[in-house]
N, C-alpha and C positions, 0 to 999 in steps of 0.2 A: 774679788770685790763684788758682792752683790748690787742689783741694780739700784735699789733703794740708795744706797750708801752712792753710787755713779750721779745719781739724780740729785742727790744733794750737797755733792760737791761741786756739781754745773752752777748751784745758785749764788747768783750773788746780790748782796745785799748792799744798796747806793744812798746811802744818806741815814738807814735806820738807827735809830736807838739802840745804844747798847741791852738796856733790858727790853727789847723788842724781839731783836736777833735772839736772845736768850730765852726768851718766851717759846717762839718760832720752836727756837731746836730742841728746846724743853718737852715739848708735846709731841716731837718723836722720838726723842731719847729720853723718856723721867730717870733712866739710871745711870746715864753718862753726867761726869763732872763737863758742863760748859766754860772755857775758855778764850776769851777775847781779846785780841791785841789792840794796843790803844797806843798808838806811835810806840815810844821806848817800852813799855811796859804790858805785862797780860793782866785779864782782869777776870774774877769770878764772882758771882751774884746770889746773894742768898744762901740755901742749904750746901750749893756748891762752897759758896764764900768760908763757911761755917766749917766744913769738912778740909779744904787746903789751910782754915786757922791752925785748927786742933793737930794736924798734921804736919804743922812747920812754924808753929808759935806767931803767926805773923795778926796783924791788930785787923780787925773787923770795921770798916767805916762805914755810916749811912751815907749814900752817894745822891738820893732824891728822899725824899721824906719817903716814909716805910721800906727801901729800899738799901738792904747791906750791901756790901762790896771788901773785896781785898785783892791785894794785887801784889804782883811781883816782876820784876826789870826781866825783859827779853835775853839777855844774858844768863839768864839763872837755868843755865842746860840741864842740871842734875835732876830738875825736876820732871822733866819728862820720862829719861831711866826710871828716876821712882817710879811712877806711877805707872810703867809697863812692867817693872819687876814685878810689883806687888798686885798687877793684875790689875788696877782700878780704872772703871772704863772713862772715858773723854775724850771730847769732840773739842779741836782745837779750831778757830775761827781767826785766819790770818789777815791782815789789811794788806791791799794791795796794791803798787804802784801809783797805778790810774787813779785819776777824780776825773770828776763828770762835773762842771761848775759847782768847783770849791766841795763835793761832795766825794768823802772817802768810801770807796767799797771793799769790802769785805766778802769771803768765802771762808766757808772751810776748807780747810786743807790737812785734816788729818782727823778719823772715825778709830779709835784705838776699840777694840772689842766690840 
């Protein structure tokens, strides 16, 4: 594991927006698919949202005005094999146990390519 990739699984993210975190890890991966867990479900935003549609037929939703999204249930294991089969890179952003007054954090916990 390179350092870069050490250093940004250290971080965690306490309370952010989901299109924030996405932003955030956007602007050092523009080629990794971002993925976010949102309690039962994962969630991807924009060009990402766009590429897991066309990839798995699943509907496109505006989640904030100009803002896409689609999403799929924590359960849906298969999807992760795909997406290392076929090579395609992504940064998975897990929620984690803790809050901090009513605030979920979130890390990543997986830099595929």
């Amino acid at each position: 594991m390179e350092a870069k990739e050490i250093i940004e699984k250290n971080r965690v993210y306490i309370g952010d927006s989901f299109f924030d975190i996405f932003q955030d890890i956007k602007s050092k991966y523009p080629n990794h698919l971002v993925i976010i867990e949102n309690g039962r479900f994962f969630e991807a935003f924009e060009k990402d949202a766009e590429v897991l549609s066309k990839k798995y037929g699943w509907k496109v939703y505006e989640r904030q005005i100009g803002v896409s999204m689609t999403g799929f249930p924590v359960e849906a294991h298969k999807i992760w094999g795909d997406l290392r089969s076929e090579k395609i890179p992504f940064i998975l952003v897990s929620q984690l146990p803790k809050k901090d007054q009513g605030k979920i954090h979130r890390s990543i916990s997986d830099i595929f390519l």
